[in-house]
RODOLUM-138794 format. One record per residue: x, y, z of N, C-alpha, C, O in turn; residue in one letter. Coordinates in steps of 0.1 Angstrom, whole numbers, padded with zeros to 4 digits, always signed. Layout:
N
XYZXYZXYZXYZa...
// end
This chain:
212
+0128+1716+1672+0139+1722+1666+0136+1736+1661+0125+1739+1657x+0146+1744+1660+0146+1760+1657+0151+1756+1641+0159+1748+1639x+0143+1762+1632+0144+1763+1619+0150+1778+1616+0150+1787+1625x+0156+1781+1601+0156+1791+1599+0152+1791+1586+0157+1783+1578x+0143+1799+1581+0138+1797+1567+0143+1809+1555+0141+1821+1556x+0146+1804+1548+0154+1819+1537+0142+1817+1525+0142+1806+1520x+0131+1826+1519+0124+1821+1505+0111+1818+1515+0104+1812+1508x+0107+1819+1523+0092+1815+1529+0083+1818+1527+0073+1812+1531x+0081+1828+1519+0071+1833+1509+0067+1831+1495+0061+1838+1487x+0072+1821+1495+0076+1819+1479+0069+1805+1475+0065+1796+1482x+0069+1805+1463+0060+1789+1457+0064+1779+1463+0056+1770+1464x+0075+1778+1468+0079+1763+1472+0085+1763+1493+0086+1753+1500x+0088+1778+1494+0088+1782+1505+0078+1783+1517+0079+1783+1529x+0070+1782+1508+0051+1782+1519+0052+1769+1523+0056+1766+1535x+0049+1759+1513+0046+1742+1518+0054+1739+1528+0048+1738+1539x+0070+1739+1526+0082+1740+1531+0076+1745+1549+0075+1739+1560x+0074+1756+1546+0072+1765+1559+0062+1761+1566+0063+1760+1579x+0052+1759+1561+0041+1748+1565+0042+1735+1576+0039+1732+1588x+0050+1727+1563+0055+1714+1570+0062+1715+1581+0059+1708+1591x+0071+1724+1582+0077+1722+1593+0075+1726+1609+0081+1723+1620x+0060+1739+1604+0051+1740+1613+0044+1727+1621+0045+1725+1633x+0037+1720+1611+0029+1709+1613+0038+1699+1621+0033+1691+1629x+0051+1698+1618+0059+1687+1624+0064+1694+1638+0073+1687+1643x+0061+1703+1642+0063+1708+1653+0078+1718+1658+0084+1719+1669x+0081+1722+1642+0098+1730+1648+0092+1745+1649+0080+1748+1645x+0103+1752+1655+0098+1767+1657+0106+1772+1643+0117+1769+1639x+0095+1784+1636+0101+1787+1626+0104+1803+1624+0094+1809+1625x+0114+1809+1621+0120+1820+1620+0121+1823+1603+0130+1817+1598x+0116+1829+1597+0117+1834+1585+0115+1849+1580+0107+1857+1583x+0123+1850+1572+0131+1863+1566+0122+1867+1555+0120+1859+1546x+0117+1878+1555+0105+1880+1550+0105+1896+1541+0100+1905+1547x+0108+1898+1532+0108+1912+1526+0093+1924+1526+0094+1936+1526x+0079+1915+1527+0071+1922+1527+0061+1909+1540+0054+1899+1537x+0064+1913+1552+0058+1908+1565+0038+1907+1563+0029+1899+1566x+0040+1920+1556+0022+1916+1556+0013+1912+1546+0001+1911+1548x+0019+1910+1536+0018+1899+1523+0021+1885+1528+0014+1878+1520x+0028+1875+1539+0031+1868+1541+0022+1862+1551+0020+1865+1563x+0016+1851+1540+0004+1841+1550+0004+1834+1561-0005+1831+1568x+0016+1832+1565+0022+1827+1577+0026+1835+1587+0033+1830+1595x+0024+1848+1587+0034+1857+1595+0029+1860+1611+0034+1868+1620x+0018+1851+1611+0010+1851+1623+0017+1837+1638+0017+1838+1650x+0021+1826+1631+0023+1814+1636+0040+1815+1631+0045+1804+1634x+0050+1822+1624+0062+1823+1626+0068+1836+1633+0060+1845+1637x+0083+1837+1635+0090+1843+1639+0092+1851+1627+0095+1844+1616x+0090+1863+1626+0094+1874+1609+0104+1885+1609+0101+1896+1610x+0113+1882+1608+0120+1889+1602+0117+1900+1590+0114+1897+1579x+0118+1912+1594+0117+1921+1581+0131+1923+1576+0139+1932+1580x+0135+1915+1565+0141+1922+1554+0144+1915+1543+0135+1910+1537x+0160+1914+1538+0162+1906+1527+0176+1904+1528+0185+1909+1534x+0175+1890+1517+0193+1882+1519+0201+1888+1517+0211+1884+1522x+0203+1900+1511+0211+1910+1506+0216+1917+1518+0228+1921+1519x+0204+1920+1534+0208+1923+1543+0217+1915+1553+0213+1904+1556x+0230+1920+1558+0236+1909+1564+0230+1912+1575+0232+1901+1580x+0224+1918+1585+0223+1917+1598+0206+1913+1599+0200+1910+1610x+0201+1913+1589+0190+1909+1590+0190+1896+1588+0182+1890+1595x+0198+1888+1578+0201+1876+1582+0205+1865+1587+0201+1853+1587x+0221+1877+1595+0225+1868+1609+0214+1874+1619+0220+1871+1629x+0202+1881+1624+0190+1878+1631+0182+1863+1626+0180+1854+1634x+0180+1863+1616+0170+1848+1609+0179+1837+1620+0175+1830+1629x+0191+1837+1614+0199+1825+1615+0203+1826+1631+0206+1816+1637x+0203+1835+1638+0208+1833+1653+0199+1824+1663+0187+1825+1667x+0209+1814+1666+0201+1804+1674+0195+1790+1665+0190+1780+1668x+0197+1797+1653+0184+1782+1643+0196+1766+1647+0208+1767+1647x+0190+1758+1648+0194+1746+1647+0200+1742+1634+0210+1736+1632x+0189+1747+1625+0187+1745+1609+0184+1753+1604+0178+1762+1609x+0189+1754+1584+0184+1763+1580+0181+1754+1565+0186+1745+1559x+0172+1760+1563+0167+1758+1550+0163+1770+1537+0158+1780+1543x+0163+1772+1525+0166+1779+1515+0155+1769+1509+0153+1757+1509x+0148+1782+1501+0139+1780+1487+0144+1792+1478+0140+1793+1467x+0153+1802+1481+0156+1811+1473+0162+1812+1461+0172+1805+1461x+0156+1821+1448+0159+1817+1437+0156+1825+1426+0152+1835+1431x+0155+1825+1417+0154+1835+1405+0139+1838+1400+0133+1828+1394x+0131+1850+1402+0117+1850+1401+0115+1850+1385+0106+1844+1380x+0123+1855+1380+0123+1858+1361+0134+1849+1355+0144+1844+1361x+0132+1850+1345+0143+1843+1330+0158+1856+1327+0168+1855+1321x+0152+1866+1335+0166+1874+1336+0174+1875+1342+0170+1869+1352x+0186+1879+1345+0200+1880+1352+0196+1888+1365+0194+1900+1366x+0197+1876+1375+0193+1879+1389+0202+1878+1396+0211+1870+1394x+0202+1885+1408+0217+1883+1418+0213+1875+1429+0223+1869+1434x+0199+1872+1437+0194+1868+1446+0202+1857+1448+0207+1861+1459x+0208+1846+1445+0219+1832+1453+0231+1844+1454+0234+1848+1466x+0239+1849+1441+0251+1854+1443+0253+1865+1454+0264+1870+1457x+0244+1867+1457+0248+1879+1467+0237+1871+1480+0244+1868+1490x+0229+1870+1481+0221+1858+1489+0229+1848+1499+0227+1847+1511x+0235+1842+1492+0235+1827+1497+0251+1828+1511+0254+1823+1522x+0257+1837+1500+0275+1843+1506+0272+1852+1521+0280+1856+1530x+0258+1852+1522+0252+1859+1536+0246+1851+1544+0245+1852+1556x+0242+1842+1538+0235+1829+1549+0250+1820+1554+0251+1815+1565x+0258+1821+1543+0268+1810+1546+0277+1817+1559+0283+1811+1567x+0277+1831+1558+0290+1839+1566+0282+1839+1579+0287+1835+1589x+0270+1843+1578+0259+1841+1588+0260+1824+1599+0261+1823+1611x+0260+1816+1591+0259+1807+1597+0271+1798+1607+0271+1789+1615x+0283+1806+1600+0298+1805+1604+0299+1809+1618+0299+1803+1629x+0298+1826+1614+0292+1832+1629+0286+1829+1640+0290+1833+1651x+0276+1822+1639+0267+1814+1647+0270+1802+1651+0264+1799+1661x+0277+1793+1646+0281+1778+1643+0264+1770+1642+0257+1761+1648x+0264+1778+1633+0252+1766+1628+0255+1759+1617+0262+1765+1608x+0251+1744+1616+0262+1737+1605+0250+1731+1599+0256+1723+1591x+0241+1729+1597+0231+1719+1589+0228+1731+1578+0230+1742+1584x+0225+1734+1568+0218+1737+1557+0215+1733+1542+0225+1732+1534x+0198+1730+1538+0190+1722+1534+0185+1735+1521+0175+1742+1523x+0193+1737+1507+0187+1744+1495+0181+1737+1486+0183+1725+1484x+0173+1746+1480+0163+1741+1463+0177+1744+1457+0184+1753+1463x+0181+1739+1448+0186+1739+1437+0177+1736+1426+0165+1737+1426x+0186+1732+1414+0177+1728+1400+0185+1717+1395+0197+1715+1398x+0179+1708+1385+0189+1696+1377+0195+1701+1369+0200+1692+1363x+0199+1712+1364+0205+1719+1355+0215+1728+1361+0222+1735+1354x+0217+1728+1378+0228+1733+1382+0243+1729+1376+0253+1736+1373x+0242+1715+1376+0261+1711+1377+0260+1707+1363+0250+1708+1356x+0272+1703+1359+0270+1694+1348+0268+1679+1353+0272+1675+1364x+0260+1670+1343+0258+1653+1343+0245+1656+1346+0239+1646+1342x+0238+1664+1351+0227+1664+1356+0217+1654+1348+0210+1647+1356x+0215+1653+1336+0208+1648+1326+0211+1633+1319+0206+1626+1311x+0223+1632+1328+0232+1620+1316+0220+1606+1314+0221+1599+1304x+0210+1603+1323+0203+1591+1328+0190+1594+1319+0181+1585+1319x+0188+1607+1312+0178+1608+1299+0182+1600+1292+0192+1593+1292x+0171+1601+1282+0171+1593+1267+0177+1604+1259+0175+1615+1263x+0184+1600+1248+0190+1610+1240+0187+1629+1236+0194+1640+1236x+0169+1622+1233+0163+1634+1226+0163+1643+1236+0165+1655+1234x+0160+1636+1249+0151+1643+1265+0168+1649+1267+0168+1662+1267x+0177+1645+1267+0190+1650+1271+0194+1665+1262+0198+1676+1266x+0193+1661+1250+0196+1671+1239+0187+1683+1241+0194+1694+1242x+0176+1685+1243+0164+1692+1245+0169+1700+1262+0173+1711+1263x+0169+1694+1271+0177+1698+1284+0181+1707+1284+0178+1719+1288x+0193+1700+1277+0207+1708+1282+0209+1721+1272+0212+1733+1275x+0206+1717+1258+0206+1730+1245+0195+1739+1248+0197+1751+1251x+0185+1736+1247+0176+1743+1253+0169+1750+1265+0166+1761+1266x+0167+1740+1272+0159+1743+1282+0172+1750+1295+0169+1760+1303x+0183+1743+1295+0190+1749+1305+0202+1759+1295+0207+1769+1300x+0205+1755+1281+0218+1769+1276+0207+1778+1272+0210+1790+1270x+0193+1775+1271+0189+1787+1264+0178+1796+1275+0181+1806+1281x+0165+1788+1274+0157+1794+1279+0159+1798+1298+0156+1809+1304x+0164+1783+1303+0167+1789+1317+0184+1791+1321+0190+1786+1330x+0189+1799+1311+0203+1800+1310+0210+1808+1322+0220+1805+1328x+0200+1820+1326+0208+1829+1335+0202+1823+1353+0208+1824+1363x+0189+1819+1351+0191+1812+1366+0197+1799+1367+0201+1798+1379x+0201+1787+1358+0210+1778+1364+0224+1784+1365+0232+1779+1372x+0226+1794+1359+0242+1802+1364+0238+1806+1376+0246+1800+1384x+0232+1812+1382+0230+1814+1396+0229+1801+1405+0236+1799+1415x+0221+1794+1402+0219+1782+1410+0234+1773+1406+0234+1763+1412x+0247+1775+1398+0259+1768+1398+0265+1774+1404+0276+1770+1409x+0261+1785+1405+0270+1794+1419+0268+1787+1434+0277+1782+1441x+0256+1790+1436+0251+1785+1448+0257+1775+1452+0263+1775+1463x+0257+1761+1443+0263+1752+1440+0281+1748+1449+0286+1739+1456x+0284+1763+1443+0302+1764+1441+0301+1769+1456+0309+1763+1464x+0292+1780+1461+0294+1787+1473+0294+1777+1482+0303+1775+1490x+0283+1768+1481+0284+1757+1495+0293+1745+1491+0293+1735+1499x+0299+1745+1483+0309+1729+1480+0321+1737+1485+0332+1732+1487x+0318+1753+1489+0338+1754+1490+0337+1760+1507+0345+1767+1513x+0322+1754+1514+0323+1756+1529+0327+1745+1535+0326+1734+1529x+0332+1746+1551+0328+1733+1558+0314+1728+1564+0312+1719+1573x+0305+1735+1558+0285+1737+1568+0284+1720+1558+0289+1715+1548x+0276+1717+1566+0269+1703+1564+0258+1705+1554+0247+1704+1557x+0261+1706+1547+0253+1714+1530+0244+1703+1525+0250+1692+1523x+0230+1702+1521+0225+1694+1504+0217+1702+1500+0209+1709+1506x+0220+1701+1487+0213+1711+1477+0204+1699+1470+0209+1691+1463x+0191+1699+1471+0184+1692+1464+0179+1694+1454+0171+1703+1455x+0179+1687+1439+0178+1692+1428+0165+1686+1415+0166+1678+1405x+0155+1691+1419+0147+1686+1410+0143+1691+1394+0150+1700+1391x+0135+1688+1386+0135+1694+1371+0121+1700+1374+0119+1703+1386x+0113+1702+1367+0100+1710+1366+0092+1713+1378+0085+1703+1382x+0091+1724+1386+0081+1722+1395+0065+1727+1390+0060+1735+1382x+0059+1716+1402+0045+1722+1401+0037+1726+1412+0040+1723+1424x+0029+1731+1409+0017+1735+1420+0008+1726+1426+0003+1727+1437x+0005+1715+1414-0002+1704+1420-0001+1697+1436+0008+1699+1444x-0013+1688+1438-0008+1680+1451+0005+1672+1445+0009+1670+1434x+0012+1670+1461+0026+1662+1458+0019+1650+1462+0010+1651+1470x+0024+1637+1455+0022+1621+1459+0025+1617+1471+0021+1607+1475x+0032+1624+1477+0041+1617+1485+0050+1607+1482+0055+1603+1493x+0055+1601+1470+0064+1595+1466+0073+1600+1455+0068+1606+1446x+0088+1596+1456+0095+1603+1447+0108+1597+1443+0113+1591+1452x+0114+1598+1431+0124+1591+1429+0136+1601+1431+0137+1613+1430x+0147+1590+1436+0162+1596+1438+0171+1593+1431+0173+1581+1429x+0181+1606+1423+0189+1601+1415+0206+1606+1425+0207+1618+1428x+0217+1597+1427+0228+1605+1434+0236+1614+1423+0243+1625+1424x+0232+1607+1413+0246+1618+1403+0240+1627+1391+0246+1635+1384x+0225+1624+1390+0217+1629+1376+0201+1625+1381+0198+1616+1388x+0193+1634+1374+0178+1630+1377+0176+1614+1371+0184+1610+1362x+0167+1606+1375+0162+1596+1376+0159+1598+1361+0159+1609+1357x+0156+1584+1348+0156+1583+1341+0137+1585+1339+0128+1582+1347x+0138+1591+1323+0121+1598+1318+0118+1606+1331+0106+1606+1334x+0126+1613+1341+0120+1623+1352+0121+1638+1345+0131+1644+1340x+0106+1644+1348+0107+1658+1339+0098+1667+1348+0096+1679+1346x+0092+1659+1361+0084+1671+1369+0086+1665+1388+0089+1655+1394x+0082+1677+1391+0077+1670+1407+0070+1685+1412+0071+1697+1410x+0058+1674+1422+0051+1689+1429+0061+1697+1438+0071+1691+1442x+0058+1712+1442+0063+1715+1453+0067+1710+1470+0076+1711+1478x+0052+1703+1469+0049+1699+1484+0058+1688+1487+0062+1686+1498x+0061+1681+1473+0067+1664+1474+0084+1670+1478+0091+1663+1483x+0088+1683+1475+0097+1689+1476+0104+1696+1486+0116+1697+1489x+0089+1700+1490+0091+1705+1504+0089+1695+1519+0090+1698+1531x+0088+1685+1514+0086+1673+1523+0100+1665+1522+0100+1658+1532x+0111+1663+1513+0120+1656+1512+0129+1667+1520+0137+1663+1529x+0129+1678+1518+0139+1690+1520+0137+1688+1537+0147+1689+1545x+0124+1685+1541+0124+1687+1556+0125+1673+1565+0123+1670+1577x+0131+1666+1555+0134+1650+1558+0148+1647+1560+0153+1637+1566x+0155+1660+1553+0169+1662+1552+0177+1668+1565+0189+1665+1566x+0170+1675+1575+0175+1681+1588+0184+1669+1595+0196+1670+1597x+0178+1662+1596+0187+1657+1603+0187+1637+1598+0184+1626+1603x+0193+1641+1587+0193+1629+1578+0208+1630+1571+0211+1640+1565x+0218+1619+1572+0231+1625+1572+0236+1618+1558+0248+1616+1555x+0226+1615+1550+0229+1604+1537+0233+1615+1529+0244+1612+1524x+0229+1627+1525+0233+1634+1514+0240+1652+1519+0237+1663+1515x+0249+1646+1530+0252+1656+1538+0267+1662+1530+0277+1654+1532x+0269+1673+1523+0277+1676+1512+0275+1673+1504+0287+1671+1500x+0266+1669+1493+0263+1663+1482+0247+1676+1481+0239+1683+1488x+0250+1673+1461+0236+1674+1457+0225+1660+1454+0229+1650+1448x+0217+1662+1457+0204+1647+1454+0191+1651+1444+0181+1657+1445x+0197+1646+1436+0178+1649+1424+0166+1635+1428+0166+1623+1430x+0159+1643+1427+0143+1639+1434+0136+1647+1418+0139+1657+1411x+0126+1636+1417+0116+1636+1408+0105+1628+1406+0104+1619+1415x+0094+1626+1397+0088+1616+1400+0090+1605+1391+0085+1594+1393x
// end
């Protein structure tokens, strides 16, 4: 399978990009600095960025699939989904490519939280998502809005804390809110569900939280 990868350089982008080496698809990824990028030898690279449209309908021409780790590098007001994502989607129209597979966060939509315990919910939502990560879940509820109002065979998968650690290989699923006492998941365990999703038709328009 022809992949298209958006974020392949990135914490959660590498594993991602990885895996899907290992499982044998051809991978095409969009790459802003080609020779910083550990993989740029065994993928297809694109030089540029989401913001470019023609560099992105090159990524996406021909992919079967596309997949997204892109996302907010700081706690400040970033445009990377809002101007990003509206180029992968126009991109993909163009092309008629219809599968695509995003990171999101549990703090995108609302209810995300409802399946916490009180305190863990109060803490969430006041804090952790109105306060400290306030301006990237507005980006990631965009993203959100941009693929709920296409016809592309969309899931946004949404987990809480990432880490760097090994991933378990096991993980819990929540359909409407993260999984109850869930507050982390590795990358890898992340990037292994995301690439389980290609051609898996259970959460096909929908978002899915994964955690451990």
């Amino acid at each position: 399978m022809k992949i298209a990868i958006f974020g392949a350089s990135g914490a959660t982008g590498t594993p991602l990009t990885k895996r899907c080496l290992a499982a044998g698809h051809s991978v095409t990824a969009l790459v802003r600095t080609p020779q910083a990028f550990s993989l740029r030898d065994v993928v297809r690279v694109v030089h540029g960025s989401a913001y470019d449209a023609e560099a992105v309908h090159r990524t996406v021409a021909g992919a079967d699939a596309v997949l997204s780790t892109l996302g907010a590098s700081s706690l400040g007001k970033e445009e990377v989904l809002e101007r990003g994502v509206p180029q992968i989607i126009a991109a993909m129209e163009q092309e008629g490519v219809r599968r695509i597979v995003v990171l999101g966060a549990a703090g995108a939509i609302p209810h995300g939280w409802d399946d916490q315990s009180p305190w863990r919910r109060w803490i969430a939502e006041h804090i952790i998502v109105g306060m400290i990560l306030k301006n990237p879940m507005a980006s990631q509820h965009v993203q959100y809005q941009a693929l709920s109002a296409t016809d592309l065979n969309w899931t946004m998968v949404m987990p809480p804390m990432l880490t760097n650690g090994r991933g378990h290989g096991t993980w819990r699923i929540g359909a409407q809110s993260l999984p109850p006492e869930a507050s982390r998941i590795a990358r890898e365990d992340v990037a292994q569900f995301m690439l389980q999703q290609i051609d898996d038709p259970q959460w096909v328009k929908k978002a899915v939280y994964i955690a451990w």
